[in-house]
PDB file of N, CA, C and O in Angstrom:
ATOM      1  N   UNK A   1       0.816  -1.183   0.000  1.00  0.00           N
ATOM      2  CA  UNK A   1       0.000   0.000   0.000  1.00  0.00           C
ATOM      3  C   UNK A   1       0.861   1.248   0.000  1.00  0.00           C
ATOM      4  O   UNK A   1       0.316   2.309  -0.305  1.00  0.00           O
ATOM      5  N   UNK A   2       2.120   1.232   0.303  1.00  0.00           N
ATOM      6  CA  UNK A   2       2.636   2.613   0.405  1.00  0.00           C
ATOM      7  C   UNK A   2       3.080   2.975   1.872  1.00  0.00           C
ATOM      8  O   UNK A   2       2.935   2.340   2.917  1.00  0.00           O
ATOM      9  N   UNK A   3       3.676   4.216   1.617  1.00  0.00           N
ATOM     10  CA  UNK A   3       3.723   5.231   3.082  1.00  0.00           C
ATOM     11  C   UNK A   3       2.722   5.636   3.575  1.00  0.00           C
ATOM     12  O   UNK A   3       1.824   6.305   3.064  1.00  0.00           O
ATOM     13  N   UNK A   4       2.852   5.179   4.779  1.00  0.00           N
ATOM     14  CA  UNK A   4       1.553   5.738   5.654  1.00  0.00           C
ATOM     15  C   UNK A   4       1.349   7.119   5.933  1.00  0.00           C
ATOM     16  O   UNK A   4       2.346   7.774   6.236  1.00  0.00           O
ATOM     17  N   UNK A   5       0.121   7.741   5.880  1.00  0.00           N
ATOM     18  CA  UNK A   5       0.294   8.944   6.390  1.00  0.00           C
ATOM     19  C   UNK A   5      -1.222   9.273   7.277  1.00  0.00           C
ATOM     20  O   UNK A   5      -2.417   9.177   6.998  1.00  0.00           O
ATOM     21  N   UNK A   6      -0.378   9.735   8.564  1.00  0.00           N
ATOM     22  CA  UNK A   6      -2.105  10.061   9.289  1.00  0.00           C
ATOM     23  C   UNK A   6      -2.796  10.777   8.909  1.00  0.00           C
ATOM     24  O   UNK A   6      -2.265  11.664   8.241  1.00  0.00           O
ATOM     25  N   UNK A   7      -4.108  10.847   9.051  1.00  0.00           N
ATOM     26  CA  UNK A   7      -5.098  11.609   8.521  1.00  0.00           C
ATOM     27  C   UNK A   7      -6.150  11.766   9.501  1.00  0.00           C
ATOM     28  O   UNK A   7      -6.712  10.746   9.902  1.00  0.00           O
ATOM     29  N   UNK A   8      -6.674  13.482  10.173  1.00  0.00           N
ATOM     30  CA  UNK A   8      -7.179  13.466  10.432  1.00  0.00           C
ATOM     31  C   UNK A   8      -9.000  13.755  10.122  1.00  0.00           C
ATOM     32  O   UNK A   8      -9.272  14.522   9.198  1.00  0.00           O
ATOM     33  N   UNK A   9      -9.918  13.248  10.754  1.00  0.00           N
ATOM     34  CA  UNK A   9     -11.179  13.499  10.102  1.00  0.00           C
ATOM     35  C   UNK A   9     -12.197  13.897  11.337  1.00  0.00           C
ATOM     36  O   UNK A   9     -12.580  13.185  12.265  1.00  0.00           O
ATOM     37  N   UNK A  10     -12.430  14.934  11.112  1.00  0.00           N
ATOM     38  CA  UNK A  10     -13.315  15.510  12.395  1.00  0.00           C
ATOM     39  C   UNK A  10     -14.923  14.499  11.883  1.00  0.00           C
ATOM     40  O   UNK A  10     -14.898  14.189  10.692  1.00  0.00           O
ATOM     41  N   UNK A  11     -15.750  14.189  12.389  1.00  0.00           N
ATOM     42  CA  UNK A  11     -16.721  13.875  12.641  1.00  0.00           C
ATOM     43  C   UNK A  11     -17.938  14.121  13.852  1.00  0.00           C
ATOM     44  O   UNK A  11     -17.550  14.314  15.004  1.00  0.00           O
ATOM     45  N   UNK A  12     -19.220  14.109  13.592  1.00  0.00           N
ATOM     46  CA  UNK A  12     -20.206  14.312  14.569  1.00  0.00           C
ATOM     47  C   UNK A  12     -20.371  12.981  15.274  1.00  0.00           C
ATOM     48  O   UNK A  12     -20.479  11.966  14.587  1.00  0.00           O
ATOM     49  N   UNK A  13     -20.406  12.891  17.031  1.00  0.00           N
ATOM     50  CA  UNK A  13     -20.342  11.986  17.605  1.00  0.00           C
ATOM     51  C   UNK A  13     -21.083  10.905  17.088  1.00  0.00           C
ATOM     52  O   UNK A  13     -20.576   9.822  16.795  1.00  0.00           O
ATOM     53  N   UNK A  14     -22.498  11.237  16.950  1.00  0.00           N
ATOM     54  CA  UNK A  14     -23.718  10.131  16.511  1.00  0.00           C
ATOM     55  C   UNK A  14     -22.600   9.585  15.939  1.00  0.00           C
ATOM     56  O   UNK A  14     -22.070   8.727  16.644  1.00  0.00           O
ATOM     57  N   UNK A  15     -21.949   9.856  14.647  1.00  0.00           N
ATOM     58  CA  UNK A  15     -21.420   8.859  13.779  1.00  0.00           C
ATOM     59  C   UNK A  15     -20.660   7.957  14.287  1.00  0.00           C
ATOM     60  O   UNK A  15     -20.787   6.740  14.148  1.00  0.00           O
ATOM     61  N   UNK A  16     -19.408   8.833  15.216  1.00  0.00           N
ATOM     62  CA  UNK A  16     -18.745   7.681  15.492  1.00  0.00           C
ATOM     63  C   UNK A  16     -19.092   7.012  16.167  1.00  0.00           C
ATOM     64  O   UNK A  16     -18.219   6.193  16.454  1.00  0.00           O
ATOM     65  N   UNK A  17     -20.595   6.763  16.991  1.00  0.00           N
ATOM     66  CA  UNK A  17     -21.065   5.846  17.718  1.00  0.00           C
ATOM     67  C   UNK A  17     -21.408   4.954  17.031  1.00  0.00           C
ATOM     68  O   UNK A  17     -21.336   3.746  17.255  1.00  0.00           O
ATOM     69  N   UNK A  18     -21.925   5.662  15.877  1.00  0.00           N
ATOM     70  CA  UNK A  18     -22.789   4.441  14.492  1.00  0.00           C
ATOM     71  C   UNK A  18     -21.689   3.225  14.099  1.00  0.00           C
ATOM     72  O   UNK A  18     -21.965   2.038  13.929  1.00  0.00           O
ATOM     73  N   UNK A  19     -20.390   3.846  14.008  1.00  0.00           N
ATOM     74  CA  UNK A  19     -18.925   3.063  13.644  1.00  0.00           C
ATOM     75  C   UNK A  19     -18.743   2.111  14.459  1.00  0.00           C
ATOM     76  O   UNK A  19     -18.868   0.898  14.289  1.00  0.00           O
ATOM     77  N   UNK A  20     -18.345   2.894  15.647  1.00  0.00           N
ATOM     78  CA  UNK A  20     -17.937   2.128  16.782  1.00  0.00           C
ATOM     79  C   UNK A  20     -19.269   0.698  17.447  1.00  0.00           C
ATOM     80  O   UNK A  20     -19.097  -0.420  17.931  1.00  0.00           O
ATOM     81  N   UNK A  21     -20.508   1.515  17.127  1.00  0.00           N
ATOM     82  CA  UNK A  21     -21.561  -0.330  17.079  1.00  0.00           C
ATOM     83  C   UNK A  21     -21.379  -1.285  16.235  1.00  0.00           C
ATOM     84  O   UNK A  21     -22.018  -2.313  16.460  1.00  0.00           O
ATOM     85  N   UNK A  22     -20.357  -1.255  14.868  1.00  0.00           N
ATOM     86  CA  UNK A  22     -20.245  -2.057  13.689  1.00  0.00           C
ATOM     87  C   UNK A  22     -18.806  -2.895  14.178  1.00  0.00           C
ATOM     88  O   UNK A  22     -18.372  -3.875  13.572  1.00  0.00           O
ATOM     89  N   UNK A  23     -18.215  -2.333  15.318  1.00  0.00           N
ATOM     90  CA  UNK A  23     -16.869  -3.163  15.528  1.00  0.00           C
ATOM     91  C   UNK A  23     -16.966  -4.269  16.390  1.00  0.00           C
ATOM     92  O   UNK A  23     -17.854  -4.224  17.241  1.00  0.00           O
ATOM     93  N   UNK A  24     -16.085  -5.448  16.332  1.00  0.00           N
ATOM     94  CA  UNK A  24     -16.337  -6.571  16.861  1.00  0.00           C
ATOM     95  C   UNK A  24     -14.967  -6.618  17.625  1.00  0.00           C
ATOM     96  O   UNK A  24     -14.166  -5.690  17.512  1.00  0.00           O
ATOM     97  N   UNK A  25     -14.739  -7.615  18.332  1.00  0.00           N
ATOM     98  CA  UNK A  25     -13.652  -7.819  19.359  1.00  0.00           C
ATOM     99  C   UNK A  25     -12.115  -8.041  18.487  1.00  0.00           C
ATOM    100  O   UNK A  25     -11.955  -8.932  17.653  1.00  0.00           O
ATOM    101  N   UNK A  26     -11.328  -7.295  18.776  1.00  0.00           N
ATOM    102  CA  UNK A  26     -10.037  -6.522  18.125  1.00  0.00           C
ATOM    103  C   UNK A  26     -10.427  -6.281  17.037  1.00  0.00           C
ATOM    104  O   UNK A  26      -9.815  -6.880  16.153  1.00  0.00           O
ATOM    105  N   UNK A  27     -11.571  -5.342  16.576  1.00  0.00           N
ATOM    106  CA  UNK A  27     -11.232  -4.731  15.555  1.00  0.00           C
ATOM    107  C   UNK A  27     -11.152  -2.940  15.798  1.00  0.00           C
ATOM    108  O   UNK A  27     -11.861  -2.296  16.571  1.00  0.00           O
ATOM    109  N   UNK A  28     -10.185  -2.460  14.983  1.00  0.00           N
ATOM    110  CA  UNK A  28     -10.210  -0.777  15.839  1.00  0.00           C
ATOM    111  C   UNK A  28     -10.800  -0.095  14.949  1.00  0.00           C
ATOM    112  O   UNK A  28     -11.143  -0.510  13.842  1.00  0.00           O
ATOM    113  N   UNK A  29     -10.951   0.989  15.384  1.00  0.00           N
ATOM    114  CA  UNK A  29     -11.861   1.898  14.402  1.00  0.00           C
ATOM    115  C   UNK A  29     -11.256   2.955  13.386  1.00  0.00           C
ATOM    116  O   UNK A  29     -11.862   3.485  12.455  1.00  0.00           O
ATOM    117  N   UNK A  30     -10.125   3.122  13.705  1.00  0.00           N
ATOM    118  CA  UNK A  30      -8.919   3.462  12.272  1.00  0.00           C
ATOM    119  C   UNK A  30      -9.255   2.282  11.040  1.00  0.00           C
ATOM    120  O   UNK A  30      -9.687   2.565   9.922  1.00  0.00           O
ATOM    121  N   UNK A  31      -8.950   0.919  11.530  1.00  0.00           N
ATOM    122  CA  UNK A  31      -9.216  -0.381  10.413  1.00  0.00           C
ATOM    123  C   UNK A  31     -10.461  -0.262   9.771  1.00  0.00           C
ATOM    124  O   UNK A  31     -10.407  -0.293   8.541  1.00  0.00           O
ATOM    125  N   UNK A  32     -11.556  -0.135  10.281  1.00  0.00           N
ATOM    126  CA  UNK A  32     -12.862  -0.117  10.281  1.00  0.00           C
ATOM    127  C   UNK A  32     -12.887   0.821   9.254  1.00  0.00           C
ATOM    128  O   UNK A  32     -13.427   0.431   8.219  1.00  0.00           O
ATOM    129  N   UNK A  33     -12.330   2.249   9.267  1.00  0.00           N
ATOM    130  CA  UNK A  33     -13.089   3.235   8.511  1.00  0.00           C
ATOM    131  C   UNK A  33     -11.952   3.121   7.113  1.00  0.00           C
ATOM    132  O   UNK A  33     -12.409   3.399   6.005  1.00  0.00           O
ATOM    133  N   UNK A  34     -10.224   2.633   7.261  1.00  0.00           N
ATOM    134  CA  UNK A  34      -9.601   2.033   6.102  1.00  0.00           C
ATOM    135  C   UNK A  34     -10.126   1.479   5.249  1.00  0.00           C
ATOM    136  O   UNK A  34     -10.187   1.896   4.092  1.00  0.00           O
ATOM    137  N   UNK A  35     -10.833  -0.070   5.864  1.00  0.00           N
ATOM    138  CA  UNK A  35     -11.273  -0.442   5.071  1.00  0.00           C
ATOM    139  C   UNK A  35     -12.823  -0.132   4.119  1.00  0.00           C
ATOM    140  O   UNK A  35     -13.131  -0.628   3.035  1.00  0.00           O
ATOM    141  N   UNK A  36     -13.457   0.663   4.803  1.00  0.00           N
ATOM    142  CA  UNK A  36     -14.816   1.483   4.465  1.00  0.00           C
ATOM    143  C   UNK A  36     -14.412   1.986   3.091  1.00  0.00           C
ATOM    144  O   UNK A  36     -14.894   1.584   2.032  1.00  0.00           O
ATOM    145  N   UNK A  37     -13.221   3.158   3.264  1.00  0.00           N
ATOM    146  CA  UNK A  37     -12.734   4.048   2.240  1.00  0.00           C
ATOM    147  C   UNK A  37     -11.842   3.007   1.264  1.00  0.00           C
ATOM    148  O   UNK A  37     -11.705   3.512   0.150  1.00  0.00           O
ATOM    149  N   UNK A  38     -11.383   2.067   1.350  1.00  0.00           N
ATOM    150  CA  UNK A  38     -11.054   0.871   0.528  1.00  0.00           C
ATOM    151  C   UNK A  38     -12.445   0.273  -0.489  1.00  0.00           C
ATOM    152  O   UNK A  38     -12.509   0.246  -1.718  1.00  0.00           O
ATOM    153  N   UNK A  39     -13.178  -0.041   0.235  1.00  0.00           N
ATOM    154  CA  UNK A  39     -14.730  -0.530  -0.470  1.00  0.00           C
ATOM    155  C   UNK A  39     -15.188   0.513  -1.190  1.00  0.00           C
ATOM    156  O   UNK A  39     -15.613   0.119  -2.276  1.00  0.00           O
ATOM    157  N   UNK A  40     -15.298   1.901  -1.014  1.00  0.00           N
ATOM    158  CA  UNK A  40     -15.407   2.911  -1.265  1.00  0.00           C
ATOM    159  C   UNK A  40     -14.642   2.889  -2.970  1.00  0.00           C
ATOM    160  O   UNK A  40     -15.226   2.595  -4.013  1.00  0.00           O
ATOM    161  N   UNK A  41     -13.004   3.350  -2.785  1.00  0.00           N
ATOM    162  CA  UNK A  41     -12.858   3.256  -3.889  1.00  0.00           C
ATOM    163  C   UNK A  41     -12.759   1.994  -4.592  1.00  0.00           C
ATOM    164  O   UNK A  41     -12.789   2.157  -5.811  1.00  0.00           O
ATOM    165  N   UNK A  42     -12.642   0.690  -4.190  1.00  0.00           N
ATOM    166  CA  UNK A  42     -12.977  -0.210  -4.799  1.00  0.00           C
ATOM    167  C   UNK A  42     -14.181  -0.343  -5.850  1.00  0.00           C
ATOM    168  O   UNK A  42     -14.083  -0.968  -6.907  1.00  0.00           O
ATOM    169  N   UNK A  43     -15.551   0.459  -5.331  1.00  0.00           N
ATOM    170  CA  UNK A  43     -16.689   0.269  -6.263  1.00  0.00           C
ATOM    171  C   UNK A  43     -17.511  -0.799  -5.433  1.00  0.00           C
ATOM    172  O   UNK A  43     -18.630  -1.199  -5.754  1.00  0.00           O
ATOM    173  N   UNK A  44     -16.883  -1.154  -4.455  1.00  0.00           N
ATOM    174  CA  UNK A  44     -17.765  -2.156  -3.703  1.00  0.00           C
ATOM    175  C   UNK A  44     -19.437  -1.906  -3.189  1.00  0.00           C
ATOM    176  O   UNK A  44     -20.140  -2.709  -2.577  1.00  0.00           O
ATOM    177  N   UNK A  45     -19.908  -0.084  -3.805  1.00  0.00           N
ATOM    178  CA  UNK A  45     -21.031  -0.253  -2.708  1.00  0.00           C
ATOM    179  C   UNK A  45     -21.913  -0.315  -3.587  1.00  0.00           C
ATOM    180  O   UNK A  45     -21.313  -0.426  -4.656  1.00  0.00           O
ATOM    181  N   UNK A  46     -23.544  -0.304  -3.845  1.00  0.00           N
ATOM    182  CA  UNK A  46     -23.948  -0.768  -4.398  1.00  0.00           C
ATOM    183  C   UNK A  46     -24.546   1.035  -5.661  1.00  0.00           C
ATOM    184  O   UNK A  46     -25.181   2.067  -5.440  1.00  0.00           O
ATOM    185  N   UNK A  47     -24.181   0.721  -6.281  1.00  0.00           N
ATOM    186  CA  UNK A  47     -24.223   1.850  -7.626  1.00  0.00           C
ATOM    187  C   UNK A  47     -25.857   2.219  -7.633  1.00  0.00           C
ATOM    188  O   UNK A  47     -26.253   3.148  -8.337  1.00  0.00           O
ATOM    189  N   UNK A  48     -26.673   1.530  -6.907  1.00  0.00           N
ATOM    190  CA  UNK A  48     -28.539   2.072  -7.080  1.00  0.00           C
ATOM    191  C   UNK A  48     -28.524   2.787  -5.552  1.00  0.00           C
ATOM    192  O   UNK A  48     -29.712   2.924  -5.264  1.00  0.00           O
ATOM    193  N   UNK A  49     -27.910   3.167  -4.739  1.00  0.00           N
ATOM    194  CA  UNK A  49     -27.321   3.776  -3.618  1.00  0.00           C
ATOM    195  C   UNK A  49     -27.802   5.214  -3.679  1.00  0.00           C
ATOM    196  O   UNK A  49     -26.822   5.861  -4.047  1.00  0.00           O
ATOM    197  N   UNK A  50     -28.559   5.815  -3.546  1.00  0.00           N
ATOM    198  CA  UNK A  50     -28.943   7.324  -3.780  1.00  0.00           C
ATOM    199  C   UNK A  50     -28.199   8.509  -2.785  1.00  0.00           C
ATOM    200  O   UNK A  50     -28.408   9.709  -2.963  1.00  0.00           O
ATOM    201  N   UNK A  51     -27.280   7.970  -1.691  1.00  0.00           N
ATOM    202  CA  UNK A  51     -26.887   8.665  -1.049  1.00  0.00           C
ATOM    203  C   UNK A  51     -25.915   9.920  -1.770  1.00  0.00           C
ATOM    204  O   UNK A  51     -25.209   9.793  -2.771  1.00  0.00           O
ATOM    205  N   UNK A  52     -26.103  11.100  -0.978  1.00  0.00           N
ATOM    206  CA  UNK A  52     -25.205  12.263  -1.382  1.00  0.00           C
ATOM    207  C   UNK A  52     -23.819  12.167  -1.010  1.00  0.00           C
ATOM    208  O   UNK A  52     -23.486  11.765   0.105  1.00  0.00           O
ATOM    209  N   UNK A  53     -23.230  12.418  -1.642  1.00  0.00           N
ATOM    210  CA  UNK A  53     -21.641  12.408  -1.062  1.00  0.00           C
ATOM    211  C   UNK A  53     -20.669  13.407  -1.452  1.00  0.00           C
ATOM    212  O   UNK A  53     -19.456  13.421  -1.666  1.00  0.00           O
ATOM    213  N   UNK A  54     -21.852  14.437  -1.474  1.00  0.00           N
ATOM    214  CA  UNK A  54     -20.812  15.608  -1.905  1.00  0.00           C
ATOM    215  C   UNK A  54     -20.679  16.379  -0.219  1.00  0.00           C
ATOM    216  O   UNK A  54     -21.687  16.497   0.477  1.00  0.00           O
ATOM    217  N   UNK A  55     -19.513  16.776   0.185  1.00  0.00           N
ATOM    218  CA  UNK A  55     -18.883  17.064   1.360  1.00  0.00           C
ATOM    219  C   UNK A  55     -19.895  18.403   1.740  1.00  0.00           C
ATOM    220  O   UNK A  55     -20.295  19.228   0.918  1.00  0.00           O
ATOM    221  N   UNK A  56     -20.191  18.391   3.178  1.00  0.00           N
ATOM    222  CA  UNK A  56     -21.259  19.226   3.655  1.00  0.00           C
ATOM    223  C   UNK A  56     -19.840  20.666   4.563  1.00  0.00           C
ATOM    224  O   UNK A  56     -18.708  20.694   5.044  1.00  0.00           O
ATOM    225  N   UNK A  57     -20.780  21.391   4.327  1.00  0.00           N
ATOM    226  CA  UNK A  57     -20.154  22.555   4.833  1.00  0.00           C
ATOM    227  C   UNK A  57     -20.578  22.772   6.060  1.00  0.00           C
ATOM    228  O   UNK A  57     -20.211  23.857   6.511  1.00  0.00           O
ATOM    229  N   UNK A  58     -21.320  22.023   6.866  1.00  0.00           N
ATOM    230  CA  UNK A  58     -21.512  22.126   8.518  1.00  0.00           C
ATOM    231  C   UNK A  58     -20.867  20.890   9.242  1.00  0.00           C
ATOM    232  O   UNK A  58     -21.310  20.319  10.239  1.00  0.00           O
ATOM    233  N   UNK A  59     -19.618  20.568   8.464  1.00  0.00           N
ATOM    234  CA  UNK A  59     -19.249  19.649   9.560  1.00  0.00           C
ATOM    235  C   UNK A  59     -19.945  18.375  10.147  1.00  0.00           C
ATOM    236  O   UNK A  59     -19.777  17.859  11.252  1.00  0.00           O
ATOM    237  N   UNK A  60     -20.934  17.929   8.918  1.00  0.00           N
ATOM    238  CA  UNK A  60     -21.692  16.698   9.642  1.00  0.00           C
ATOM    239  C   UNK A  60     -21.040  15.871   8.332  1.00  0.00           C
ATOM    240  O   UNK A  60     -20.270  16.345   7.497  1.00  0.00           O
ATOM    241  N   UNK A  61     -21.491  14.696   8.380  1.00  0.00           N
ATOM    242  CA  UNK A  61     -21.156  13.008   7.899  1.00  0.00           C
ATOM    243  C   UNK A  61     -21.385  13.645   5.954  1.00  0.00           C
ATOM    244  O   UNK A  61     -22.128  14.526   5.520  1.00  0.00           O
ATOM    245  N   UNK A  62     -20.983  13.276   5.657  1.00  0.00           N
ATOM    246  CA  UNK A  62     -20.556  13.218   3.851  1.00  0.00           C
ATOM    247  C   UNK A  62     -21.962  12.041   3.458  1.00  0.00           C
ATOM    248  O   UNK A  62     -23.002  12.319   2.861  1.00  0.00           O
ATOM    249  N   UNK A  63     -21.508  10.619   4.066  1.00  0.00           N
ATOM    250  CA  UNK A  63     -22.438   9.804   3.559  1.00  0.00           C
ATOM    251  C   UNK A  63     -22.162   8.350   4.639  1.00  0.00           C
ATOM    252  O   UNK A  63     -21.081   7.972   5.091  1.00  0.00           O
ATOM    253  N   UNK A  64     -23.181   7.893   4.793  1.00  0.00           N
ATOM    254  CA  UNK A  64     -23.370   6.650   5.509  1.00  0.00           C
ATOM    255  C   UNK A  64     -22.413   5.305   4.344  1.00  0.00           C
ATOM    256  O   UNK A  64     -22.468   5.068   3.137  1.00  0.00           O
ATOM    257  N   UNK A  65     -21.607   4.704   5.515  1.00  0.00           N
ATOM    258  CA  UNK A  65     -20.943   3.925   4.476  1.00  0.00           C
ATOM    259  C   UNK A  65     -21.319   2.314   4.774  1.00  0.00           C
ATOM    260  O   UNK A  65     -20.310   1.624   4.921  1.00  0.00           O
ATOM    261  N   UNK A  66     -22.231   1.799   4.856  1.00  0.00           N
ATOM    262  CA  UNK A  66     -22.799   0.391   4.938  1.00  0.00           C
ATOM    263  C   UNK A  66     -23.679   0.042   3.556  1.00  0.00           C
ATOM    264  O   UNK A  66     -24.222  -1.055   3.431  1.00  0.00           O
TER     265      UNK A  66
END
């Protein structure tokens, strides 16, 4: 994959609670949202998906990623 580089991402709590209910025992929530944005550009989600994902200017969630 390359050089790592941190990245930070502000988010609204709800969400990361929404994240953090999808994790199972050792999985962390850095991995969790890697691999999200992996599926992401992979094409993995489903293309009849109507969600918006153009980046919001109040600091809330872009788009639900399940």
């Amino acid at each position: 994959m390359g050089e790592r580089k941190d990245v930070t991402v502000p988010m609204d709590e709800e969400f990361v609670e929404e994240i953090e209910a999808q994790l199972t025992y050792g999985d962390s929530r850095a991995g969790w949202i890697r691999e999200a944005c992996q599926m992401r550009l992979d094409g993995e989600f489903d293309e009849s998906d109507d969600t918006d994902t153009r980046p919001r200017t109040d600091g809330g969630r872009v788009a639900a990623l399940n």
